[in-house]
C-alpha positions in Angstrom: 21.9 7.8 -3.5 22.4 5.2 -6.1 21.3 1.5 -5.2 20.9 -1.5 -7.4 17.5 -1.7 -8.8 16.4 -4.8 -10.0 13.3 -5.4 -12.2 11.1 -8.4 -11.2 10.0 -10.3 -14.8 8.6 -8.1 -17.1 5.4 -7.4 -16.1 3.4 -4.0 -16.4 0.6 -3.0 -14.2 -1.3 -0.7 -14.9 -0.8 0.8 -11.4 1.0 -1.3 -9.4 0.0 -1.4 -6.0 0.3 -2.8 -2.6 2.9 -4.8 -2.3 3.2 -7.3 0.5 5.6 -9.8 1.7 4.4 -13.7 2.6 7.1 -15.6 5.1 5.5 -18.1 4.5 5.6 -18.7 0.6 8.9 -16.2 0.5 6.7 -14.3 -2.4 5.9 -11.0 -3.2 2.2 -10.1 -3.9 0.5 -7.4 -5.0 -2.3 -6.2 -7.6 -2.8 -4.2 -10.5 -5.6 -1.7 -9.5 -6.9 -1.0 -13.2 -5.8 -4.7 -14.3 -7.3 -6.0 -11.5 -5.1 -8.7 -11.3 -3.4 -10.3 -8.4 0.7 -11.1 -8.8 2.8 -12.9 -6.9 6.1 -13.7 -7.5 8.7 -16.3 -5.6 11.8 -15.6 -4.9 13.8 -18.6 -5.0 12.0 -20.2 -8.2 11.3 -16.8 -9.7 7.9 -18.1 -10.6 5.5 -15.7 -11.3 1.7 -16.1 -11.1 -1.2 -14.2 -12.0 -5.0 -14.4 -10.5 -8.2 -12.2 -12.3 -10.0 -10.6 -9.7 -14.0 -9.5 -9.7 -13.1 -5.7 -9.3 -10.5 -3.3 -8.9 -7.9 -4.0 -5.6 -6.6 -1.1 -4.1 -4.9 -2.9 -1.4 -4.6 -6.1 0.2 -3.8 -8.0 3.2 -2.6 -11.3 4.7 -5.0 -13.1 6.9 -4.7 -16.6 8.2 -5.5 -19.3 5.4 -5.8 -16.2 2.4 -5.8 -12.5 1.3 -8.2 -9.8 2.2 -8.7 -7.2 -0.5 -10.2 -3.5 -0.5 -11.6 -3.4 -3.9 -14.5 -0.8 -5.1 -17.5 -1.7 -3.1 -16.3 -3.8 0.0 -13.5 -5.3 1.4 -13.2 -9.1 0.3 -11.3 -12.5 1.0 -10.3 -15.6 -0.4 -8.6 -18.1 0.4 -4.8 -18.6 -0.8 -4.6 -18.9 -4.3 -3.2 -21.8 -6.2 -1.0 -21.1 -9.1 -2.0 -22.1 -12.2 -5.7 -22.6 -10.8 -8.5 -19.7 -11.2 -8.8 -17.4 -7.8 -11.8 -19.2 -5.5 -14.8 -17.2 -5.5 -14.4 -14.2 -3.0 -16.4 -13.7 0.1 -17.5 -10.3 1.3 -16.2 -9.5 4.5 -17.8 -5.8 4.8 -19.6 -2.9 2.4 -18.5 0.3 1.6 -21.1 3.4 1.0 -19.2 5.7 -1.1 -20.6 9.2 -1.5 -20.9 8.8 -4.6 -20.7 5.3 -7.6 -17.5 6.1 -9.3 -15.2 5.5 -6.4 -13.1 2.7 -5.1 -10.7 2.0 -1.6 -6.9 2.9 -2.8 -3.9 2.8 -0.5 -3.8 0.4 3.1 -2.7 -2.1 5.4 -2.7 -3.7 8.4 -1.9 -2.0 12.1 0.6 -3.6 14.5 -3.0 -5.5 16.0 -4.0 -6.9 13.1 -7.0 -4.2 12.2 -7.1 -3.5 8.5 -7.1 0.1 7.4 -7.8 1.6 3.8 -8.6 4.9 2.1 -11.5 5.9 -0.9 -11.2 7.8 -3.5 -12.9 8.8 -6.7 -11.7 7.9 -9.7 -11.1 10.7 -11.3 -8.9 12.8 -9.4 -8.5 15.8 -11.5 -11.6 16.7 -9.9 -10.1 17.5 -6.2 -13.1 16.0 -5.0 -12.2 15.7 -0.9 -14.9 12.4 -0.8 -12.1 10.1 0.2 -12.1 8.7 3.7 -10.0 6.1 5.4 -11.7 3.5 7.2 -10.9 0.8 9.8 -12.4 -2.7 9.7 -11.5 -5.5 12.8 -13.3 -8.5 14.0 -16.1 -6.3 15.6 -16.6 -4.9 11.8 -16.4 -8.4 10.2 -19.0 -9.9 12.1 -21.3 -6.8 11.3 -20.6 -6.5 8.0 -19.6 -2.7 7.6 -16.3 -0.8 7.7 -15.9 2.3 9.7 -15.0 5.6 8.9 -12.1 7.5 11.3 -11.0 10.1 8.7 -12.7 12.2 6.3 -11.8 15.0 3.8 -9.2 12.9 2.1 -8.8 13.1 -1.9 -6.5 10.5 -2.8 -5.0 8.6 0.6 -2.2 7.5 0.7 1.2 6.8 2.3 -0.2 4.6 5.4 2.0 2.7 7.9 3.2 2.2 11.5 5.9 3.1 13.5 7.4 -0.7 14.6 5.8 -0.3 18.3 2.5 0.7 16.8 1.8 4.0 18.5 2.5 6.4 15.5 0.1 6.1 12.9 1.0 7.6 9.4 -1.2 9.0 6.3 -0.6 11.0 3.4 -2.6 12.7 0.4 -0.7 12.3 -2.4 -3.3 15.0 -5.0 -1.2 17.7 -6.3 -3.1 20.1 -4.1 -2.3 18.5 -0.6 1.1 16.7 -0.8 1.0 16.4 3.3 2.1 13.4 4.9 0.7 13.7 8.9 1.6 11.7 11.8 -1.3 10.2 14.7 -0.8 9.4 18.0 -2.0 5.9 17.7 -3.9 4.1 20.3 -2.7 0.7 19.9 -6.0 -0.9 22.3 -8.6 1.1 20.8 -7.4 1.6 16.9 -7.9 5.4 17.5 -5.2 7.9 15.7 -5.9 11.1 17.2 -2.6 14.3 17.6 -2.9 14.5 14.4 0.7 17.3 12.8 2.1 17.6 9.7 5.4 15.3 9.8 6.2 15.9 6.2 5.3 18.8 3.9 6.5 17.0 0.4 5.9 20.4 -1.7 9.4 21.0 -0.1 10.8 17.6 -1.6 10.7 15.9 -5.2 7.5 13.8 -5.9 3.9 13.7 -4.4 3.9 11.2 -1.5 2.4 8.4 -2.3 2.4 4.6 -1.1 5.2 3.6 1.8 6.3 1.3 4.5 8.5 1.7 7.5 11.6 0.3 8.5 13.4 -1.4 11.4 14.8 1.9 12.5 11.4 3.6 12.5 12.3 5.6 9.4 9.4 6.4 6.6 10.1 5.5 3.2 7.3 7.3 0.8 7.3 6.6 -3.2 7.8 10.2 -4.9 5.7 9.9 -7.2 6.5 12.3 -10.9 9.9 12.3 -9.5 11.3 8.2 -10.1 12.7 8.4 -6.6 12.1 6.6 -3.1 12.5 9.2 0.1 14.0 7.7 3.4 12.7 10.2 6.7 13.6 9.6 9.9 11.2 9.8 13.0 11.6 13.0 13.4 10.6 14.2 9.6 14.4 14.7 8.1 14.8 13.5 4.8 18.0 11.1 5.4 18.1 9.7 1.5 16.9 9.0 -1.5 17.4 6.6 -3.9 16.4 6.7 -7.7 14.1 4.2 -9.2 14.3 3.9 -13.2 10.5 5.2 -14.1 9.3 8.6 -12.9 6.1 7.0 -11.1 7.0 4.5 -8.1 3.8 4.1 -6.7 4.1 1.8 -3.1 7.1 0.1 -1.6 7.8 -2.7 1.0 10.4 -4.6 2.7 10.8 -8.6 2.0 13.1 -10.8 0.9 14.5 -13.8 3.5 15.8 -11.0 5.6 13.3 -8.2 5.0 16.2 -6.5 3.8 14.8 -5.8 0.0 13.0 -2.9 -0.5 10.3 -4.5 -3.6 8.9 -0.6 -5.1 5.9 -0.8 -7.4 5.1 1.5 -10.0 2.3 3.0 -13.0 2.5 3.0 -16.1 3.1 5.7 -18.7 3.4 6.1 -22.5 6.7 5.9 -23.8 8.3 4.2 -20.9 9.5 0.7 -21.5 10.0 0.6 -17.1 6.9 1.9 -16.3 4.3 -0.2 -14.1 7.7 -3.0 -13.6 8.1 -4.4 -9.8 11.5 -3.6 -8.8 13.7 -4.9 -5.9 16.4 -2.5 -4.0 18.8 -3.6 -1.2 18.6 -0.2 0.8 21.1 -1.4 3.6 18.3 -1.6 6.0 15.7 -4.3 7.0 12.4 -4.1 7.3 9.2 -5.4 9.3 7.3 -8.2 9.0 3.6 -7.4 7.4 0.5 -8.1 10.2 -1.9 -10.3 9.6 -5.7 -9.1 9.7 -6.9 -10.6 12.8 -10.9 -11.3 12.2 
């Protein structure tokens, strides 16, 4: 399928990730993992800011007054940032204990409730090592200071969203030697995924699976990443389109925009390619969902 890709500025990330859409601000944030940077960018004025941040982001969240952030050794907040002011100081809202020092959270969001949910990794991931594990923090987890673990076995997590009435839970691993995206049975009281199936085998489609986000309809869309394209799959795991981004690694996408009818795709950068690590914004013909906020 073509669409009409637009780049946002003409910033490159070093891997963009994580974008998420803020009603309230009508921006688009998200954070360079290797840069670690936070961006925003507004779209009426077009303005685009930029905040350091103490260590690497893999994802981040909305809460009430600020931004919670899954970084390398904890998950973190701060209050909303000011532009053209340094980021305030962040609090540590829970540790991590990796299984081993060189390895940070990746890929997550929040659940329908409001519980934050985020994957490890190790940084290296020519190494295969299965260390990576996805873990769930809510309010009981803030007040003690700790994240759980639900999922183990994971090398590079990825791919995680909800179906829009919360029951389906979905999580891929997007290292060349898995390329699975499963589906859960979600238990929207408890936070528990459990039933857990294949619901996409992506060696049968261009791209690894990487980061993604889910649509009005119910229907996945997963970055392929190697292959410069953005998968649409329905709820029951058919591919119903693609559409081409212009840089072979799109690395997460999600809906915003005044309607939530812009699909904003982020991607990493390569040698040689001008378009690598941009933000770009696609009108897919569909809207989205509005992003939770972590409840805490």
């Amino acid at each position: 399928m073509h669409a009409n890709v637009e780049r946002i500025g003409t910033m490159q990330c070093g891997v963009g990730e994580s974008p998420v859409w803020h009603a309230g601000e009508q921006a688009l944030y998200w954070t360079d993992i290797p840069g670690s940077t936070l961006w925003s960018w507004n779209v009426f004025s077009g303005q685009i800011n930029a905040w350091a941040l103490p260590e690497m982001a893999g994802c981040i969240a909305m809460t009430g007054n600020g931004w919670a952030m899954a970084m390398e050794t904890g998950v973190f907040c701060t209050p909303q940032p000011r532009a053209g002011a340094e980021l305030t100081p962040v609090e540590r809202l829970a540790t991590v204990e990796h299984a081993r020092p060189d390895m940070r959270f990746n890929d997550g969001r929040c659940d329908r409730q409001g519980r934050f949910w985020a994957g490890t990794m190790v940084l290296d991931t020519s190494l295969g090592a299965p260390l990576g594990k996805l873990y769930r923090l809510d309010a009981d987890g803030a007040r003690n200071g700790r994240v759980e673990s639900v999922i183990d076995d994971l090398i590079v997590p990825n791919g995680l969203a909800f179906s829009p009435d919360g029951k389906t839970m979905y999580l891929s691993d997007s290292h060349a030697s898995r390329q699975t995206v499963w589906a859960f049975d979600y238990d929207i009281d408890s936070g528990t995924p459990h039933n857990r199936r294949v619901f996409i085998d992506m060696n049968a489609h261009p791209g690894r699976p990487d980061g993604a986000a889910v649509d009005a309809d119910g229907c996945y869309w997963i970055c392929g990443n190697d292959a410069g394209l953005v998968h649409r799959f329905t709820p029951d795991g058919r591919l119903d389109r693609s559409i081409a981004i212009p840089t072979p690694k799109p690395a997460m996408c999600a809906f915003g925009g005044p309607g939530l009818d812009t699909l904003f795709v982020t991607s990493i950068r390569i040698d040689n390619d001008p378009l690598s690590g941009a933000t770009f914004a696609v009108r897919p013909g569909v809207t989205g969902l509005a992003e939770p906020v972590l409840h805490i």
